[in-house]
C-alpha positions, 0 to 999 in steps of 0.5 A: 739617109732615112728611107722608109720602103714600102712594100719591103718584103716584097721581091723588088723591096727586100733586096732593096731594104737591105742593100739600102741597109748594107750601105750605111743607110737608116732604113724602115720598111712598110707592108702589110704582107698582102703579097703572101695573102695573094699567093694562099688566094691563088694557091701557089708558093714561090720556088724559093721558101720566104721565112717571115719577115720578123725572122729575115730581120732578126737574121740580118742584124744578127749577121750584119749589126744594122737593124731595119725598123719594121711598120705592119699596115696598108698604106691605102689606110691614111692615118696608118701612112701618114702617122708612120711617115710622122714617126719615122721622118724619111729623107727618101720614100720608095715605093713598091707598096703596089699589086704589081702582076698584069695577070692578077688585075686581068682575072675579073672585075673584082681582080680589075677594081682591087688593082686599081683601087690599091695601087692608085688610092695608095699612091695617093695617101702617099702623096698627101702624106708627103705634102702635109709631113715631109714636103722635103721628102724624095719619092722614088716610085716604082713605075712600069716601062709597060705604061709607054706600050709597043709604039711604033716610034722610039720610047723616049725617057718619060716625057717626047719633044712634038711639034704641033702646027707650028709649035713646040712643046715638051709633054709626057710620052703617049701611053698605052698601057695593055692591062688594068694593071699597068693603067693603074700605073699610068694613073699613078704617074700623071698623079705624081706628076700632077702634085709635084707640079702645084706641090712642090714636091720632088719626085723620081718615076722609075719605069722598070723593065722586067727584072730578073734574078734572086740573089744579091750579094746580102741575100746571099749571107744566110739561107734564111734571107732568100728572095722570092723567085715566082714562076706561076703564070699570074706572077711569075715572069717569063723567064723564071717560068722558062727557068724552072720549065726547063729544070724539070724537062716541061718545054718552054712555054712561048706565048704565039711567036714570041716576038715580044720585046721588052726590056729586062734587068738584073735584080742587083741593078735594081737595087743599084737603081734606086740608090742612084735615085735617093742620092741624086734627088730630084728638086723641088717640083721636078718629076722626073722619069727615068726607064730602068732597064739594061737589056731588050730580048724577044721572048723567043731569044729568052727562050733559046738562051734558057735552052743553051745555058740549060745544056752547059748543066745537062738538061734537055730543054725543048722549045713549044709554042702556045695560043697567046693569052694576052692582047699584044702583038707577037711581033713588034717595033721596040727601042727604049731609051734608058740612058739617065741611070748610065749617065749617073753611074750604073754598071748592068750586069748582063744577062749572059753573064748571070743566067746560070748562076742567078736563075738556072742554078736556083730552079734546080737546086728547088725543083723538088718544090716546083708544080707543073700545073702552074705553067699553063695559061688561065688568064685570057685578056679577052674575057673572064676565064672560068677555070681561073674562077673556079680555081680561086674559089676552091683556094678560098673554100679550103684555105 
């Protein structure tokens, strides 16, 4: 198949472009490398150092024969979206092309209003494109299972079967999102909705849970293709945070109880995911959800797996507990349905199984490069926090 990537050499994208490549497929990716702008904003750098793109391409076809068509622009700019859809004529589009950090569109208005404004308008464009080029084309987009929220009722795959007054119906599960962010994505999910219904287009909303690990097996062929591993408190998540914590003997940093549940993937499931997608599409006017995700943890059980896999390596890893920053409750009812990407084949890895090799292994063997005055929380859901204000406006004065 065609598939075009947007957002490719972001975390999710990159190992998605060239597993997608590996497998036989032609495979272009779209960015405009605003991920590596946000990390000069913050004054942060991932664990692992990310050699620029045009290098990780080069490396890749050297390595593997298989060349990855690059197209550098925003896809909140239309006539640079819908001329690429044009020239490349995807089969398939996948869409990562977002700001994906709850934290970062928590900072303050301006964080709030950019998130929205770049997730939503650009998934837009897309959809217009699509329509108005490739109205044939299977969008697969990167969804959140943060849209569902913590209801206090099973989480159904997208769409919840109700009986009102005596009628039935079939509707979108209720929503309740916890950030600007993840409203951005809600927004996104009623768009699509919305234009496969009057469109006829074909549309997959994958509503992915956190995911985890940095290699895969086409990654791991050369140094220079590494992933991103995050571990700041805007993009980092909490298990790469307890991961390099734990490397460097700093306690593990719990928000409140630690009773949040979510539900968590492999990296090499995510990628598995997504082809399982593009080669069983959705039909024409049809959008359907599937949560992607393959374990539930507690923040806490995270913790105490960190803390064991820590001492099968040596480290001595303690466990504290902080004021939480967020607006969640600590403990909490959560059963997620994710039952479609297994009916279609996926096999998960399991986190007990990859932990050391997939994250601890990776935080020591790049703890010289770890910063331990990321690990606090400065962004409180509550109100504009003024350390984080200041912090960006001395990155902006000396970058």
């Amino acid at each position: 198949m065609k598939i075009a990537v947007l957002g490719g050499d972001g975390y999710c994208g990159w190992a998605t472009a060239l597993y997608l490549s590996a497998k036989g497929h032609e495979v272009a990716i779209i960015d405009n490398f605003s991920r590596r702008l946000w990390d000069h904003e913050l004054g942060v750098e991932t664990l692992t150092p990310i050699r620029p793109l045009a290098e990780r391409l080069k490396v890749w076809q050297q390595h593997t024969g298989r060349a990855i068509e690059s197209f550098v622009g925003d896809v909140t700019d239309y006539d640079f979206l819908s001329s690429t859809i044009q020239a490349f004529e995807p089969e398939a589009v996948i869409h990562f092309a977002e700001q994906r950090a709850a934290p970062y569109s928590m900072i303050d208005r301006k964080h709030a209003v950019f998130t929205q404004v770049n997730n939503v308008v650009g998934t837009l464009n897309l959809l217009f494109a699509l329509r108005e080029y490739r109205p044939e084309c299977h969008l697969v987009k990167l969804g959140t299972m943060g849209e569902y929220g913590t209801p206090n009722i099973d989480i159904e795959e997208g769409y919840i079967s109700i009986e009102h007054n005596g009628r039935r119906d079939v509707l979108p599960f209720p929503k309740q999102p916890g950030s600007f962010y993840h409203l951005s994505k809600v927004h996104d999910s009623h768009n699509i909705m919305f234009c496969c219904r009057i469109w006829g287009l074909r549309a997959t909303d994958l509503n992915q849970g956190v995911v985890y690990g940095t290699l895969t097996d086409e990654v791991a062929i050369d140094e220079a293709l590494i992933n991103r591993f995050d571990y700041d408190e805007v993009f980092g998540t909490v298990l790469n945070r307890f991961c390099v914590q734990a490397a460097v003997g700093y306690p593990l940093t719990v928000y409140g109880k630690g009773g949040q549940t979510r539900g968590y993937l492999d990296l090499r499931d995510t990628v598995r995911c997504v082809e399982l997608a593009c080669l069983t599409p959705a039909k024409p006017g049809e959008c359907r959800v599937f949560n992607q995700f393959t374990e539930q943890f507690k923040v806490l059980e995270l913790a105490r797996m960190v803390q064991v896999a820590g001492k099968h390596i040596g480290l001595n890893v303690e466990i504290d507990h902080l004021p939480a920053p967020r607006v969640e409750a600590e403990e909490h009812y959560y059963n997620a349905k994710h039952s479609k990407l297994i009916d279609l084949g996926l096999q998960p890895h399991l986190l007990s199984e990859s932990l050391l090799d997939s994250l601890m292994n990776i935080a020591v063997k790049y703890r010289d490069r770890i910063d331990e005055s990321l690990f606090p929380p400065q962004v409180n859901w509550r109100n504009v926090h003024n350390d984080r204000k200041r912090n960006l406006r001395r990155v902006a004065t000396f970058s």
